[in-house]
Every structure is written in structure tokens, then in C-alpha cells.
C-alpha positions in Angstrom: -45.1 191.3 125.6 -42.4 193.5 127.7 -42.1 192.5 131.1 -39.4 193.3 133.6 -38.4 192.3 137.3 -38.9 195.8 139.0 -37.6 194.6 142.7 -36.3 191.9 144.6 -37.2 191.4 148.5 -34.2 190.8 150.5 -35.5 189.9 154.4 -33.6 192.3 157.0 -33.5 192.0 160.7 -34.1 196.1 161.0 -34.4 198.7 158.4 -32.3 201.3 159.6 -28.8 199.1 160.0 -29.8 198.0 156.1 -29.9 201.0 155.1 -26.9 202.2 156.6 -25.0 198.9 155.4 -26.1 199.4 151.6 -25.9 202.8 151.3 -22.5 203.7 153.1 -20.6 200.4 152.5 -21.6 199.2 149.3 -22.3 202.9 148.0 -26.0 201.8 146.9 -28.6 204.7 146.3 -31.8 205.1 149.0 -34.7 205.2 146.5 -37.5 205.3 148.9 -38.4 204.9 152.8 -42.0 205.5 153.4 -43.6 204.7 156.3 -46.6 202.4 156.0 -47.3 201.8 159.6 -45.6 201.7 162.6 -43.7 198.2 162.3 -43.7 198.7 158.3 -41.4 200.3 155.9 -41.4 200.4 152.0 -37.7 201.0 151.6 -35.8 200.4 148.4 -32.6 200.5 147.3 -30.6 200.0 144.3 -27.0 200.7 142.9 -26.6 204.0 141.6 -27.2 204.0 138.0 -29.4 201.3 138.0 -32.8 201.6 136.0 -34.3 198.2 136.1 -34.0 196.3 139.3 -34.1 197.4 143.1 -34.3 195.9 146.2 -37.1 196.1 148.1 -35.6 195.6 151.6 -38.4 194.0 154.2 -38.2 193.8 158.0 -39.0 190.2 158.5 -42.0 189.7 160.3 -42.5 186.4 162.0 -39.8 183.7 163.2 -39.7 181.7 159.4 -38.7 184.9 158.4 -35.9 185.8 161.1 -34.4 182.6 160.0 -33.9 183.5 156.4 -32.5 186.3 157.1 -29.3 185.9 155.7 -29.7 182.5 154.1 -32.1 183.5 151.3 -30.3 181.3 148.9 -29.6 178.7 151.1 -25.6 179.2 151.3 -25.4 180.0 147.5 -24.2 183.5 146.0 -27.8 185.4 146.3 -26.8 188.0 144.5 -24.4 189.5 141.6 -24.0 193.2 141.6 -22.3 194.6 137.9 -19.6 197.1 137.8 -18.0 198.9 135.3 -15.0 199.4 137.8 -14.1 196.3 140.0 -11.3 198.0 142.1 -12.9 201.0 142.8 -15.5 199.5 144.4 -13.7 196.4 145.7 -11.2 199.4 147.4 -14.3 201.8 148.7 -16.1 198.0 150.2 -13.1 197.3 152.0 -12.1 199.9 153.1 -15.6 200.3 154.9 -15.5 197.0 156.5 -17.5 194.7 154.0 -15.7 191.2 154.1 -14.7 189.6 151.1 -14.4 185.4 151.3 -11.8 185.6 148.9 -9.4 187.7 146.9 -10.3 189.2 143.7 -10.0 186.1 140.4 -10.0 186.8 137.0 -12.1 184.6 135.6 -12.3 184.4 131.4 -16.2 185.9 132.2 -14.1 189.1 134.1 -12.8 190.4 137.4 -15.0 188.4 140.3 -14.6 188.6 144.3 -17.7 187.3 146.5 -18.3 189.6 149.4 -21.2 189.0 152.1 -24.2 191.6 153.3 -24.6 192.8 156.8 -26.5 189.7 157.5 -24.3 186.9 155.7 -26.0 187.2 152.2 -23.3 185.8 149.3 -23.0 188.3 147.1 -20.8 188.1 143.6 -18.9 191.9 142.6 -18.2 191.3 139.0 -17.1 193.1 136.2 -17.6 191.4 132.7 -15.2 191.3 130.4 -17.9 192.9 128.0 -18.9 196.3 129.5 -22.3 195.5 129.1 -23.8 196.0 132.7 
């Protein structure tokens, strides 16, 4: 069997800002934005480099949705995002506004900080020890 998770969905409150967010202040790579209709986007995303996973971000639709935005894991780091350099990319993130809840640890695991997305979304910058990303 070979099986992989291809994307995540990550609820936004409007396409556009997310895009602008991921791609400019956390230096991600716009993979796709096709227009399915005319509330509807398929946009992903994903770190440059990446080959397995992207985000699939979705413009939520309905009020249940509106109120995850932001909260998809309830409060919890959502998600972790790898590098093989912390400080160049804890340097470019702050320096274009993305707002860390802590100052960078070493942790015996590696180099950790936990950073939030446009919309409040907990997010873990790690590099491990072990460059194996």
C-alpha cells in the first residue's frame, strides 16, 4: 500500500489576504488559484520545496465555518512548518510582521518558536536537530 496526505484545508475569512499572508510573510509558494465559481477558489499553497503536503486554503462558507476560522485546533499548535534554517526564516517572519508568542527555545528535539497565521492559527517553526525535513 503507498498512501500519502496530499493537502490539508485550512478555513480563511477571504482568499486574497491568505494569500498575501502565506506567500509574502511566511515566504510559502502559490501552487494554484483557479477559479471554480464566483464565491469559490481552489487555491493551494505550500512551502517552497515541499513535495508531499500543501494546503488547500478554503473561504469558509457558512457561520460554523467563520467561527473556526482561526481556531482549527481548538487553541492547540495547528501546525508545524520544518526548516532547515530557523533564523533565516524566524528573521525574514519578523521582519514582515508575523508575531511570534515567544522567543526562539532550544529544545533537545531543535530550534522551536510558535508563531500565529493571519487569522490566529498556532503554528510551530522548528528545525530538528536531525536535518531530516
Amino acid at each position: 500500500m503507498n498512501q500519502k496526505i496530499a493537502q490539508i484545508t485550512l478555513l480563511v475569512k477571504d482568499y486574497d489576504e491568505a494569500i498575501e499572508f502565506y506567500t509574502q510573510k511566511i515566504g510559502f509558494a502559490l501552487l494554484e488559484d483557479t477559479k471554480l465559481t464566483e464565491e469559490k477558489r481552489w487555491v493551494r499553497i505550500s512551502p517552497k520545496g515541499a513535495k508531499e503536503t500543501c494546503l488547500l486554503l478554503a473561504k469558509a462558507s457558512n457561520a460554523q465555518q467563520l467561527a473556526n476560522v482561526g481556531n482549527q485546533a481548538g487553541g492547540r499548535v495547528f501546525m508545524f512548518l520544518f526548516t532547515d534554517n530557523f533564523w533565516r526564516d524566524y528573521k525574514h517572519m519578523t521582519e514582515n510582521g508575523v508575531k511570534f508568542h515567544e522567543q526562539p527555545r532550544e529544545q533537545i528535539y531543535g530550534t522551536v518558536a510558535v508563531f500565529e497565521d493571519l487569522y490566529g492559527n498556532l503554528w510551530d517553526l522548528l528545525e530538528q536537530k536531525e536535518q531530516d525535513i
